[in-house]
Kinemage of the C-alpha trace (Angstrom):
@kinemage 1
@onewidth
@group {chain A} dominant
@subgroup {mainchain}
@vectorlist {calphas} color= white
{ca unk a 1} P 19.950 -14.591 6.501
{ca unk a 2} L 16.481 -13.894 8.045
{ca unk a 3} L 14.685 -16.664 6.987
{ca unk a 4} L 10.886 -18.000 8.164
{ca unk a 5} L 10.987 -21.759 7.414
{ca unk a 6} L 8.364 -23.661 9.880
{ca unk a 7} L 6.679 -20.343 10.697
{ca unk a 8} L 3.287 -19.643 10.049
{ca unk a 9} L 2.268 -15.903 8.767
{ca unk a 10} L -1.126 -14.511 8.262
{ca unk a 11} L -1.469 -11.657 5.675
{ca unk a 12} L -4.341 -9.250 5.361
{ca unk a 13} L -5.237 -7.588 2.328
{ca unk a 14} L -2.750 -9.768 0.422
{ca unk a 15} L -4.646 -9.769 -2.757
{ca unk a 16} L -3.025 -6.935 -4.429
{ca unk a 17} L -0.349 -4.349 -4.197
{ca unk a 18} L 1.923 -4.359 -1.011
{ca unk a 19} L -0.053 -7.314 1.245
{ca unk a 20} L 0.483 -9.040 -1.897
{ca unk a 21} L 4.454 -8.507 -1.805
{ca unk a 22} L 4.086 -9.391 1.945
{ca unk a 23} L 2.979 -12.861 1.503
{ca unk a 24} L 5.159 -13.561 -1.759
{ca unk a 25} L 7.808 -12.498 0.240
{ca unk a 26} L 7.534 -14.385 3.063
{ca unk a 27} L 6.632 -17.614 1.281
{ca unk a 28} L 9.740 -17.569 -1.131
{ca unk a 29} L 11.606 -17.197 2.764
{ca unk a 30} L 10.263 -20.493 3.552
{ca unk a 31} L 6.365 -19.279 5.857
{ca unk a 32} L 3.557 -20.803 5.320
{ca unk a 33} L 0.727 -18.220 4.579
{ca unk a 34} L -2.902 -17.546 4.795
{ca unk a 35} L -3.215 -15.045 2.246
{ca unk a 36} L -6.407 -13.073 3.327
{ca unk a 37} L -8.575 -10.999 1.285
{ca unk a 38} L -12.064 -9.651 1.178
{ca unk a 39} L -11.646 -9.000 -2.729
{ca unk a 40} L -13.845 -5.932 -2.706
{ca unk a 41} L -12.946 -2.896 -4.067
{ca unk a 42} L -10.909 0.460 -3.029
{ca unk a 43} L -13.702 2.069 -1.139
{ca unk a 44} L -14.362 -1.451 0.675
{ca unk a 45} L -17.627 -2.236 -1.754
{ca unk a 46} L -17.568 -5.984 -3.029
{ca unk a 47} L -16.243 -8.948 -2.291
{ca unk a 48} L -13.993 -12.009 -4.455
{ca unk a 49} L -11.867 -14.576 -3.530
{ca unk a 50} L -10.415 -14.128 -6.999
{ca unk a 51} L -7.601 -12.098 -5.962
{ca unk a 52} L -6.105 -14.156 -3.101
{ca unk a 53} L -6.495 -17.354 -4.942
{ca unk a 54} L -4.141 -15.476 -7.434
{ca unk a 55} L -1.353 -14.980 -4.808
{ca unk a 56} L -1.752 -18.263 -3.250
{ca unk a 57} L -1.231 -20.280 -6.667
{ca unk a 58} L 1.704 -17.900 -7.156
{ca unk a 59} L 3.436 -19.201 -4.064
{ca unk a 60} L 2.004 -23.100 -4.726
{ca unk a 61} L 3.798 -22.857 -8.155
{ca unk a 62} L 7.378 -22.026 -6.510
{ca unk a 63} L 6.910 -24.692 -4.225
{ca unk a 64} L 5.076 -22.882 -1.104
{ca unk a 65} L 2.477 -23.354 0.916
{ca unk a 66} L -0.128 -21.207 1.362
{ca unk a 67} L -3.883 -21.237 2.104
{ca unk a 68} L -6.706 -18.735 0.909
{ca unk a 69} L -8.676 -16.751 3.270
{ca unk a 70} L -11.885 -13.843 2.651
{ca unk a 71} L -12.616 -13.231 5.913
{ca unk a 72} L -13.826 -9.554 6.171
{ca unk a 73} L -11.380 -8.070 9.347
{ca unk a 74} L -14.420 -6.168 10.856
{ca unk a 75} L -15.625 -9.021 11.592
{ca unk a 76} L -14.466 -10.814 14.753
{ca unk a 77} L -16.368 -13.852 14.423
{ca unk a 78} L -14.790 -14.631 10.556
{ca unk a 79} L -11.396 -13.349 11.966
{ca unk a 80} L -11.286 -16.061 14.823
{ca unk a 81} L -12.199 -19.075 12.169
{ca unk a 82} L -9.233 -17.692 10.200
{ca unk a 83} L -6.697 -18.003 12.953
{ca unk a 84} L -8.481 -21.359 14.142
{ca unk a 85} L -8.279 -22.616 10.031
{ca unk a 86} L -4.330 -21.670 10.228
{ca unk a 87} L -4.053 -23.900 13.702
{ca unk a 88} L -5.951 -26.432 12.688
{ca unk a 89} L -3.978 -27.132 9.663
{ca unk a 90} L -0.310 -25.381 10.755
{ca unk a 91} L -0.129 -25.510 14.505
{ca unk a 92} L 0.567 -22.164 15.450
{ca unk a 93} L 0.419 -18.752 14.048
{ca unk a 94} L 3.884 -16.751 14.276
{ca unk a 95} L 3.770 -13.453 11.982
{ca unk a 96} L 0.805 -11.635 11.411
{ca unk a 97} L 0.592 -8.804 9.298
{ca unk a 98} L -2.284 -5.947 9.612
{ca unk a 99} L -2.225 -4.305 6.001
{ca unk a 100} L -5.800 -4.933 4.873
{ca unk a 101} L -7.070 -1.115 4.195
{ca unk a 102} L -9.878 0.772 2.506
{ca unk a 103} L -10.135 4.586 1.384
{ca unk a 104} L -13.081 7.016 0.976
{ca unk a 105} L -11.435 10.589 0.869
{ca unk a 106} L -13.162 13.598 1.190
{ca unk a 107} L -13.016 16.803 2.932
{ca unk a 108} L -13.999 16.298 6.551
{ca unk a 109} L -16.852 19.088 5.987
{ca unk a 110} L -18.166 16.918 3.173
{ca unk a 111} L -17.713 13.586 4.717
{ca unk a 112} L -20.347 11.722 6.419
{ca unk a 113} L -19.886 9.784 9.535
{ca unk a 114} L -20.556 7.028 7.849
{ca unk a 115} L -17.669 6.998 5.765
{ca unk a 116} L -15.555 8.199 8.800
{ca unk a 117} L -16.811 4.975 10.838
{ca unk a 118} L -16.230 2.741 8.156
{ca unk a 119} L -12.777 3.483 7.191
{ca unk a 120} L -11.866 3.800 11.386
{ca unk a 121} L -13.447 0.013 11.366
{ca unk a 122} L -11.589 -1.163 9.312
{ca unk a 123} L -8.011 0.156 9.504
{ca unk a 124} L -8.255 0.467 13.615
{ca unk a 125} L -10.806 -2.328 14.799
{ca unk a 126} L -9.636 -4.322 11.882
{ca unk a 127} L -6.456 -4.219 13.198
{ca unk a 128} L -7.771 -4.926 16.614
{ca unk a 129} L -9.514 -7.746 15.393
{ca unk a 130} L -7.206 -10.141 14.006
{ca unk a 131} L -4.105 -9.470 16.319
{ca unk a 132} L -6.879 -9.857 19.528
{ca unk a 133} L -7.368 -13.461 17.610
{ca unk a 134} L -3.579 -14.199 16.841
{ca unk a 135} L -3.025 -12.646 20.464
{ca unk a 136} L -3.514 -16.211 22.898
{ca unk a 137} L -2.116 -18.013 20.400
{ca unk a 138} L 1.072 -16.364 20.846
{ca unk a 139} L 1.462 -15.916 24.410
{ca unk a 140} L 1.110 -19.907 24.679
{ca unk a 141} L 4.129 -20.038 21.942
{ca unk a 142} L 5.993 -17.085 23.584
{ca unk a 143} L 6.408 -15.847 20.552
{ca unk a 144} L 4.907 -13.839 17.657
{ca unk a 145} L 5.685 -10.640 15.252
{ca unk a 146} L 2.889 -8.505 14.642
{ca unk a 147} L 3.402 -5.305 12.255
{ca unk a 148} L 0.037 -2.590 11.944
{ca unk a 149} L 0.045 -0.323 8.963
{ca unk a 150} L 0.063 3.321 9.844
{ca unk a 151} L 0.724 6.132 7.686
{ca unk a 152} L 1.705 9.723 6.729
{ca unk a 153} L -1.226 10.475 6.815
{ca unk a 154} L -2.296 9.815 10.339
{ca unk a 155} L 1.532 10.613 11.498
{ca unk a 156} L 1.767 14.024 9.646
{ca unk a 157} L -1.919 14.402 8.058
{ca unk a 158} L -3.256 14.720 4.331
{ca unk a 159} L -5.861 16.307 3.303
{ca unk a 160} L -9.052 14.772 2.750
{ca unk a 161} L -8.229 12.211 4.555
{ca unk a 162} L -9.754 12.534 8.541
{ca unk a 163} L -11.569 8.951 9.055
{ca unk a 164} L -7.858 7.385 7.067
{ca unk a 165} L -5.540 9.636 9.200
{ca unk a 166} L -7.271 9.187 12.802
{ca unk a 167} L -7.444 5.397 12.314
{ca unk a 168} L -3.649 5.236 11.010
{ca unk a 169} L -2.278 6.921 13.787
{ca unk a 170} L -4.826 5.099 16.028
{ca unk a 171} L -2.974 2.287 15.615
{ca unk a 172} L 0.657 3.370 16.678
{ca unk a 173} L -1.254 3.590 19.910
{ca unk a 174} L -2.391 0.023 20.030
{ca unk a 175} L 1.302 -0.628 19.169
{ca unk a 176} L 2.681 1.227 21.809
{ca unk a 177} L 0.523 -0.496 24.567
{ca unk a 178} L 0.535 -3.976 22.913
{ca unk a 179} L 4.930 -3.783 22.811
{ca unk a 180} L 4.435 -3.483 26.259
{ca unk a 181} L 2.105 -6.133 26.605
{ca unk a 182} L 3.194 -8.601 24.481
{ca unk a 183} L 7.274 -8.720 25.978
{ca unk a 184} L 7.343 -10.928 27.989
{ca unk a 185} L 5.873 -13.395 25.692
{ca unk a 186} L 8.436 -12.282 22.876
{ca unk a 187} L 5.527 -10.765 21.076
{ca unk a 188} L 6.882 -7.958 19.368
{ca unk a 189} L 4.846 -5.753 17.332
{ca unk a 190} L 5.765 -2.760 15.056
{ca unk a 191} L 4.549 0.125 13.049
{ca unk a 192} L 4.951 -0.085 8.973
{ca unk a 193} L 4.649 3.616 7.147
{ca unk a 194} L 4.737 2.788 3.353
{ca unk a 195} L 5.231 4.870 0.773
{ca unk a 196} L 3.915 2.754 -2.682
{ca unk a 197} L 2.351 2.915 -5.446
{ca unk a 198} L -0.979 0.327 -5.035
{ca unk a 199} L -4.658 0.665 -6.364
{ca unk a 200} L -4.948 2.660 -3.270
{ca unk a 201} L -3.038 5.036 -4.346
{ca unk a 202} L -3.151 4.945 -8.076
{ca unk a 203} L -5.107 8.287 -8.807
{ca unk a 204} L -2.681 10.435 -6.689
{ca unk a 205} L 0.755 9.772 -8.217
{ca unk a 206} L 2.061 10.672 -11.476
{ca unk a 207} L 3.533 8.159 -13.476
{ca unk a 208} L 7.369 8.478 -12.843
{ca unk a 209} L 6.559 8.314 -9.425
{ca unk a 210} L 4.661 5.200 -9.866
{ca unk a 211} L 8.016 3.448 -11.298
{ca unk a 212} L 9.862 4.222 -8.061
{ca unk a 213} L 7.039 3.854 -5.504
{ca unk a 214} L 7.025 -0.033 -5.854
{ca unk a 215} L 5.337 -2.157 -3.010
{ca unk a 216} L 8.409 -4.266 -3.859
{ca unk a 217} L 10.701 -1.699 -2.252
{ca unk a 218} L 8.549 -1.727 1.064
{ca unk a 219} L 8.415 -5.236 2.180
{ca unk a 220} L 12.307 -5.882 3.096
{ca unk a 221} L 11.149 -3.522 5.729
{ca unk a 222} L 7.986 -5.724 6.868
{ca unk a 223} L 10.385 -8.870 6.504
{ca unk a 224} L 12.939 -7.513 9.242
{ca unk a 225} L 10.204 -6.270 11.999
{ca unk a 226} L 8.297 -9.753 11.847
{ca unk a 227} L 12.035 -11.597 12.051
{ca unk a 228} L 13.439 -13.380 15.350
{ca unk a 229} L 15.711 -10.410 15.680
{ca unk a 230} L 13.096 -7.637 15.183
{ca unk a 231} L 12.820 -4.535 17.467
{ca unk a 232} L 9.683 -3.563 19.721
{ca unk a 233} L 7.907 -0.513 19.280
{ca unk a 234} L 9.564 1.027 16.139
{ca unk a 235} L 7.383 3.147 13.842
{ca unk a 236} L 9.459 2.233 10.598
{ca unk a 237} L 8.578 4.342 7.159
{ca unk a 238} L 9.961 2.614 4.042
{ca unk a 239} L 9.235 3.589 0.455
{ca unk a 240} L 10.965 3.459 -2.827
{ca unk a 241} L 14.402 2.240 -1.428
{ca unk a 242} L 14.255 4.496 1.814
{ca unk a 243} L 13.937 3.802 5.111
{ca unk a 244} L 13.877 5.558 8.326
{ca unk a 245} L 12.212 5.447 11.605
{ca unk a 246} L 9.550 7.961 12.999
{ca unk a 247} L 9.694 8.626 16.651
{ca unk a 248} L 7.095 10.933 18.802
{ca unk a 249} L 9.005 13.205 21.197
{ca unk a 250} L 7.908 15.832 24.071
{ca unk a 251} L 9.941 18.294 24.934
{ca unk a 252} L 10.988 19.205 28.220
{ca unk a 253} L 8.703 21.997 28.706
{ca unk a 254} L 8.417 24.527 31.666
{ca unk a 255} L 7.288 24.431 35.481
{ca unk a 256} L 4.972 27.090 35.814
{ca unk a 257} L 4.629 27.717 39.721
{ca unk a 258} L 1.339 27.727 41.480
{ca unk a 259} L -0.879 30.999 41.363
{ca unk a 260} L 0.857 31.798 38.105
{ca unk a 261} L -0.766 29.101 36.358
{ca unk a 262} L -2.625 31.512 33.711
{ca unk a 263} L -3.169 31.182 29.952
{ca unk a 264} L -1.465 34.271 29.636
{ca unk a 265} L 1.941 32.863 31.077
{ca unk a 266} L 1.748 29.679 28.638
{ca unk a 267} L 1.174 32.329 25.681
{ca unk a 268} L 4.457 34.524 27.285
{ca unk a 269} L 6.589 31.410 27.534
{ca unk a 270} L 5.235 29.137 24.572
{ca unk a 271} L 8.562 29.465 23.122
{ca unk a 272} L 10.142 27.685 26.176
{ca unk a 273} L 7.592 25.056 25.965
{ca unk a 274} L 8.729 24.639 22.339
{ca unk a 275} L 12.009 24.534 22.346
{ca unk a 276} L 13.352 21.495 21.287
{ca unk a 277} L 16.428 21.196 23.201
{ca unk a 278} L 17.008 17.938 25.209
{ca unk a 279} L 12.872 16.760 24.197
{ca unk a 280} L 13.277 13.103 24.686
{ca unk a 281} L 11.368 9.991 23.483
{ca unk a 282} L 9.169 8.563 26.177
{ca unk a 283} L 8.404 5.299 26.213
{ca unk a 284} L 4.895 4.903 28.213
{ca unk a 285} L 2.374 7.813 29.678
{ca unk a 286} L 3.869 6.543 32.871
{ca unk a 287} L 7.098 8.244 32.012
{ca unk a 288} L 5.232 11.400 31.228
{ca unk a 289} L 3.204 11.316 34.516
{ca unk a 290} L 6.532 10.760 36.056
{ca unk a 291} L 8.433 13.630 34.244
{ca unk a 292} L 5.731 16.034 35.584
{ca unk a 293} L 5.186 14.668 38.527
{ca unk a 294} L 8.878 14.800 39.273
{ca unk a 295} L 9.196 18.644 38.405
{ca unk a 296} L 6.363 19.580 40.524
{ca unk a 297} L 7.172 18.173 43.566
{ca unk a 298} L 10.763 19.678 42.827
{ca unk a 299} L 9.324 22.870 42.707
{ca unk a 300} L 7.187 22.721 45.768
{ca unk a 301} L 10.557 21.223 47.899
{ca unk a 302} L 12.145 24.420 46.851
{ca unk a 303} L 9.817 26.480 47.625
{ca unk a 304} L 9.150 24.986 51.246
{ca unk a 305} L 13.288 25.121 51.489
């Protein structure tokens, strides 16, 4: 039974759709929460506390505790009084969960850099923000879960969606250094790629898809990578009872040896750097420095031998 009683869990974006499931979720498993949320609307205009203060007497009602927050995540300065709010009245800060998200699609040729800054701010530097402030806390517990929200669209791409998709796969790489990072503290800090039906995605589904596409459906999988036993580093995708894990993997490519080193002899031999067979999963961009480093210097004791 993964359970979070006497844990502390901050939730962004938890006024509506699938940061709201979050915090229920983790509040009917015994956490206390700080339900965050700026209140504004879809394309990040506005601002109510309305929304959170919603959720939080939700979880009051069934005998939770839970505390409202609207700090915007852009900014570092209302970010930090969050986490120091949570202390101050909880003690620590052990799960924090990076789901607060805006949209403003549009082709990239008719999108201004504006909107492309804005929505990077504040899926990636929002992000940033509030697990740099949960970040101390938990190396001086030696422990925390953090989970970032990525996306199909910034692991495969959709279009319209450039300043969305860069940011969402912008922050699988903070994961990937941060797993490294954070283990020896027992920080461990995942990837969530949901599939649901929110206000954020209300215009793009038809309605039988909206039935199956709950946010309900997403958050056992945000429950097990913020538990004690949760894995490091895993890019999990969960929507509408599925789950499955996305992984990024090089193949093993080709030595090409020196004075042949041509674009021409990449294009003849592209399909060898394609081919899939025995690609593996590396772990750091030490590994890949390593793996080429290691067939190079291969190559050049051959050809001295």
């Amino acid at each position: 039974m993964i359970t979070f009683d006497e844990q502390v869990a901050i939730v962004t974006g938890a006024g509506h759709g699938l940061g709201r499931s979050h915090a229920l979720a983790l509040a009917e498993r015994g956490a206390r929460v700080v339900v965050n949320d700026l209140g504004g609307a879809r394309d990040g205009t506005g601002a109510s506390l309305s929304a959170a203060e919603q959720v939080v007497a939700e979880i009051e009602a069934a005998g939770g505790e839970a505390m409202t927050n609207g700090a915007d995540v852009t900014d570092m300065a209302a970010v930090e009084a969050m986490v120091s709010d949570a202390v101050e009245r909880w003690g620590r800060v052990d799960v924090l969960i990076n789901n607060a998200g805006v949209l403003r699609d549009k082709s990239f040729a008719n999108m201004t850099m504006d909107d492309f800054r804005f929505v990077v701010d504040v899926h990636l530097f929002g992000t940033a923000n509030c697990t740099k402030a949960v970040w101390g806390h938990m190396r001086e517990q030696n422990y925390g879960r953090v989970v970032v929200t990525s996306s199909s669209s910034g692991l495969y791409g959709n279009f319209g969606q450039a300043n969305y998709g860069a940011a969402k796969l912008g922050v699988v790489g903070l994961m990937n250094t941060l797993r490294a990072e954070g283990a020896k503290y027992d920080i461990r800090v995942n990837a969530l790629a949901p599939v649901a039906h929110t206000r954020m995605t209300d215009d793009l589904l038809p309605d039988e898809a909206k039935a199956l596409l709950k946010p309900e459906e997403v958050t056992p999988g945000v429950l097990f990578l913020t538990s004690k036993d949760a894995p490091n580093g895993v890019i999990l995708a969960a929507g509408a009872g599925g789950y499955a894990v996305a992984k990024i993997y090089e193949t093993p490519g080709i030595h090409i040896p020196a004075g042949e080193r041509t674009p021409e002899s990449i294009a003849a031999r592209f399909d060898e750097i394609v081919d899939p067979e025995g690609q593996q999963e590396l772990m750091s961009g030490n590994e890949q420095t390593m793996k080429f480093l290691t067939e190079a210097m291969a190559a050049t004791n051959e050809e001295q031998a």
